[in-house]
Residue, then its C-alpha position, 0 to 999 in steps of 0.5 A: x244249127x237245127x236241133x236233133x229231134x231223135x237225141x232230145x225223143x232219146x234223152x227224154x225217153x230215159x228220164x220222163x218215166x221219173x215223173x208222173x204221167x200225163x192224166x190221159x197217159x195214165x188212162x190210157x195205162x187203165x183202159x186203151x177205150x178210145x171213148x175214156x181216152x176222148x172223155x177225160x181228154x174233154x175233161x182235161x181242158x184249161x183243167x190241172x192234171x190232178x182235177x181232171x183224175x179225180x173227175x174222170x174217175x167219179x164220171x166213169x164210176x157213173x158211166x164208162x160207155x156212151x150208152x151209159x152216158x146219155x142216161x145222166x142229166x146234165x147236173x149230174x155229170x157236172x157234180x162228177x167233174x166238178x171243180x174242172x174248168x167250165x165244167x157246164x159246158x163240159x157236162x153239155x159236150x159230153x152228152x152230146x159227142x156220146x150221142x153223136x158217137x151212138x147215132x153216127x158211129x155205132x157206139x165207136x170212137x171213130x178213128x178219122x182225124x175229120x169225123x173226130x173234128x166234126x164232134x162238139x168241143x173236139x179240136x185238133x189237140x184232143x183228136x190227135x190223142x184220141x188217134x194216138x193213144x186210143x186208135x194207135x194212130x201215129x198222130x203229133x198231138x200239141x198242147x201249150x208244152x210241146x208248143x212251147x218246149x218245141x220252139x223254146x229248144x229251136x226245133x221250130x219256130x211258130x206261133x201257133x199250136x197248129x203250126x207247130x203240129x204241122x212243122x212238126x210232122x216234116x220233121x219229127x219221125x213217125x215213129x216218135x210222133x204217138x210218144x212225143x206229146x207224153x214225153x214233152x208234156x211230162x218235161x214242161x209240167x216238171x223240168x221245162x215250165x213255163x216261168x223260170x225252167x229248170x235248165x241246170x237239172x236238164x238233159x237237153x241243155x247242151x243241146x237246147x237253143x234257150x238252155x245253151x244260152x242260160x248255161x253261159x251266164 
C-alpha cells in the first residue's frame, strides 16, 4: 500500500511546531534575505544545528551582504565559524559564491535552480532551500532525514538524496514540497533519528511501513 503523503505533511504539520527548528528555518523567520538563507545553508554542511547558529550569527554580525563579504580575509570568517565542520574551506567559498554573486548577479541571490548550481560548493540540497525559503520557489529540498525518513515510511524507495528528490517531485504536492524538507528534518533530528527511532511516540506509526512493523513486535 502506497503511503499517503497529504496525511503524513498533515500530521507532521500539527506536531513539528513541538520542537525547534531547523537552523536555516529559523533564519529564515530572522531575514527571508536569499543571501543569509545561502550563507548559513553553506555553513550548516556535515555541521550540527546548534554550531551552524552561533556561526552565522557571529559572521553576519561582521558582514550580512556579499559587498560586506569580500571585505574579510579568510582568517577572519574562519574565526567566526569556527568550530563548523571544514570551516577552511567554508571561509574560501563563502568568498567566492559572495563574489561571484557581485560580479555575475548584481549583488542578488539568483533565484534559477542552474545559476544557483553554477555557484562554488552549492548543490543540489542548498540550492533548492535557497529556492524555497529565500525565493519562495515551490523546491523539494533533500537532506539525509528526508532521504532517510521518505524511504523509511515507504513513500519511495531510492538510494540516492537526487533520487529521492526527483520520486519526490511525482508525487508529493506542490504545494507541500517548500515545507516538506522543515517538517522531515524537524521529525529526524527529534522523533525519526537515524539509530533506534522513537516510533512508540510517533504519529505516523500506524501508517509508517518501518513503524508498522515495529508496533507488531
Amino acid at each position: 500500500m502506497t503511503i499517503d503523503l497529504d496525511v503524513v505533511v498533515s500530521r507532521l504539520k500539527k506536531e513539528y511546531k513541538k520542537y525547534k527548528q531547523p537552523i536555516v528555518s529559523r533564519v529564515k523567520e530572522i531575514s527571508e534575505d536569499p543571501y543569509r538563507i545561502l550563507i548559513s545553508t553553506l555553513i550548516s554542511l556535515r555541521t550540527k544545528d546548534a554550531v551552524t547558529e552561533e556561526a552565522s550569527i557571529n559572521l553576519f554580525e561582521l558582514a550580512s551582504s556579499p559587498q560586506d563579504m569580500i571585505k574579510l580575509k579568510a582568517r577572519d570568517i574562519e574565526k567566526a565559524i569556527y568550530p563548523a565542520g571544514f570551516y577552511r574551506n567554508k571561509s574560501k567559498s563563502i568568498i567566492d559564491v559572495s563574489k561571484t554573486i557581485l560580479e555575475k548577479y548584481n549583488g542578488r541571490v539568483p533565484c534559477s535552480l542552474d545559476d544557483l548550481l553554477s555557484l562554488k560548493g552549492v548543490g543540489r540540497k542548498t540550492a533548492n532551500l535557497v529556492l524555497s525559503l529565500g525565493c519562495n520557489i515551490p523546491a523539494i529540498c533533500v537532506d539525509t532525514h528526508v532521504h532517510r525518513i521518505s524511504n523509511r515510511i515507504g513513500a519511495v524507495n531510492t538510494k540516492t538524496p537526487e533520487e529521492t528528490e526527483f520520486a519526490l517531485m511525482k508525487i508529493l504536492k506542490k504545494r507541500n514540497w517548500i515545507i516538506y524538507n522543515d517538517l522531515l528534518v524537524t521529525w529526524g533530528q527529534n522523533v525519526c533519528k537515524p539509530l533506534n527511532p522513537q516510533c512508540l511516540n510517533c504519529v505516523l506509526i500506524d501508517i509508517c511501513e518501518y513503524g508498522k512493523d515495529k508496533n507488531n513486535h
